[in-house]
C-alpha positions in Angstrom: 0.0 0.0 0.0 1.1 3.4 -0.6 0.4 6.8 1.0 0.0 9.4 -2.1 -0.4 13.2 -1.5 -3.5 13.2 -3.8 -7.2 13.7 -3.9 -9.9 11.1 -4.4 -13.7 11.5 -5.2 -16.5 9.1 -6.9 -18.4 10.3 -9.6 -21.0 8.5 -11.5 -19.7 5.3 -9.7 -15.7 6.1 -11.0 -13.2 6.5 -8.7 -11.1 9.5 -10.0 -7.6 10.4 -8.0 -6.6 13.9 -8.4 -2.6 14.1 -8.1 -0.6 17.6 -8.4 1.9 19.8 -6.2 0.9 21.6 -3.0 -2.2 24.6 -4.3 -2.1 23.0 -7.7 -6.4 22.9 -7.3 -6.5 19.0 -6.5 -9.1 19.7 -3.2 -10.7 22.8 -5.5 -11.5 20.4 -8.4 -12.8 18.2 -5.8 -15.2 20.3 -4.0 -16.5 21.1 -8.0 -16.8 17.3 -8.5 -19.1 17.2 -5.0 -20.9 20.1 -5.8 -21.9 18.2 -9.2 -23.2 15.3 -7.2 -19.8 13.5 -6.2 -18.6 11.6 -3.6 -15.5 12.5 -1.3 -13.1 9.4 -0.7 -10.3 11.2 0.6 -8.9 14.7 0.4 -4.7 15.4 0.7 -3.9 12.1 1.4 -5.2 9.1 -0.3 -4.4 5.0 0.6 -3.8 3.3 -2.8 -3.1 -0.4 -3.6 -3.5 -2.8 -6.3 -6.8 -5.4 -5.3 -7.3 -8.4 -8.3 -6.1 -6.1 -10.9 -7.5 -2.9 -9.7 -6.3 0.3 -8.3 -8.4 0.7 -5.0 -8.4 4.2 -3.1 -9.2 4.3 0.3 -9.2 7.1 2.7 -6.6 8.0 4.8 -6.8 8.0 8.7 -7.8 10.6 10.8 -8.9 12.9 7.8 -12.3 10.5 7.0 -15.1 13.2 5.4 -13.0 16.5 5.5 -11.8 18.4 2.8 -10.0 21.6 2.7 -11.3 24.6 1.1 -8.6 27.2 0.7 -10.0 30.3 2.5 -12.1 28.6 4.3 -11.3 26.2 6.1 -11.7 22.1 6.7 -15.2 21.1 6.1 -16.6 18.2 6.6 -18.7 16.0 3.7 -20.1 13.1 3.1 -17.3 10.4 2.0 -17.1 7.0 1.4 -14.3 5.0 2.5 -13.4 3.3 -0.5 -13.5 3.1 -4.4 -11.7 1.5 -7.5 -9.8 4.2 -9.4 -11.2 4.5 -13.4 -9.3 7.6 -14.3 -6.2 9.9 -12.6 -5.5 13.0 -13.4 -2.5 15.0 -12.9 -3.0 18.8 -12.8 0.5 20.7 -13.9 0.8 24.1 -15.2 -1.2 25.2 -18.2 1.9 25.8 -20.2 2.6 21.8 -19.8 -0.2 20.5 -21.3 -0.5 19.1 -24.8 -3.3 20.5 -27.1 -3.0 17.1 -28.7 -1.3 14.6 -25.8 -0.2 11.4 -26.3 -2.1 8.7 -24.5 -1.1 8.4 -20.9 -1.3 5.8 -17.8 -0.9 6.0 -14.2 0.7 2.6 -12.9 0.7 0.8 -9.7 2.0 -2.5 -9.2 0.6 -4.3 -12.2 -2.1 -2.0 -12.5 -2.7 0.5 -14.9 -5.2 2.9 -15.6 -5.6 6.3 -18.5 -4.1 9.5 -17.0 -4.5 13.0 -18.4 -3.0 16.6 -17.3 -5.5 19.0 -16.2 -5.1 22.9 -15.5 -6.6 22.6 -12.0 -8.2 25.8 -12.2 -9.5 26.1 -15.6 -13.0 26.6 -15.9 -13.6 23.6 -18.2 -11.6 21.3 -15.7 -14.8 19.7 -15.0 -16.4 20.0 -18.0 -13.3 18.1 -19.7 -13.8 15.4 -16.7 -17.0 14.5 -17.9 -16.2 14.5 -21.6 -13.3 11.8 -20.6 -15.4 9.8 -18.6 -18.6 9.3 -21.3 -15.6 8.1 -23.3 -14.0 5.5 -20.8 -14.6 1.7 -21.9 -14.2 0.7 -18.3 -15.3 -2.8 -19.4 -12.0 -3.8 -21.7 
């Protein structure tokens, strides 16, 4: 098992893990993806490990059903404890990210799952979310 400075919510039953630096918009994305009718699995730190071919995400301890919102403070949310990750993103600069990228893929263990950069704070962040999952095959 690993200990990953990430963020992980559920969203029409996918488990999505939000990696980036430190104010890169991973728990900002996240509250968007809540607001929209998501899930909370864990927020700054998120348990991952590889179960029968599958990324699984579990929150970490002591931090169960908060998430920080910059300016605000830690609020808490409903949260489930667990989920199978479908999809990571990885939010970087907007200056790093590919008009036209490459296919990409998160690995753990022997797992692998599609991976895509994201401008945290773009506008269309969540709108782009959506577009990649309505695409997933998550049944290959």
């Amino acid at each position: 098992m690993a200990l990953l400075h990430a963020t992980c919510v559920c969203f029409q039953n996918k488990g999505i893990l939000i990696m980036g630096d430190s104010g890169s918009g991973k728990s900002d994305l996240a509250l968007r993806i809540i607001d929209a009718g998501g899930i909370l699995v864990s927020d700054d730190y998120v348990e991952v490990d590889e179960v029968d071919g599958n990324i699984v995400a579990t929150t970490a301890p002591n931090i169960e059903g908060m998430i920080e919102v910059r300016g605000v403070g830690l609020i808490n949310v409903d949260y489930q404890k667990r989920t199978d990750i479908d999809l990571v993103i990885n939010l970087v600069p907007l200056k790093e990210i590919d008009r036209l990228p490459e296919e990409k893929f998160y690995s753990h263990n022997n797992a692998t799952i599609p991976m895509y950069d994201f401008y945290g704070f773009e506008v269309s962040a969540f709108a782009k979310l959506k577009v990649i999952l309505n695409g997933l095959d998550l049944n290959e």
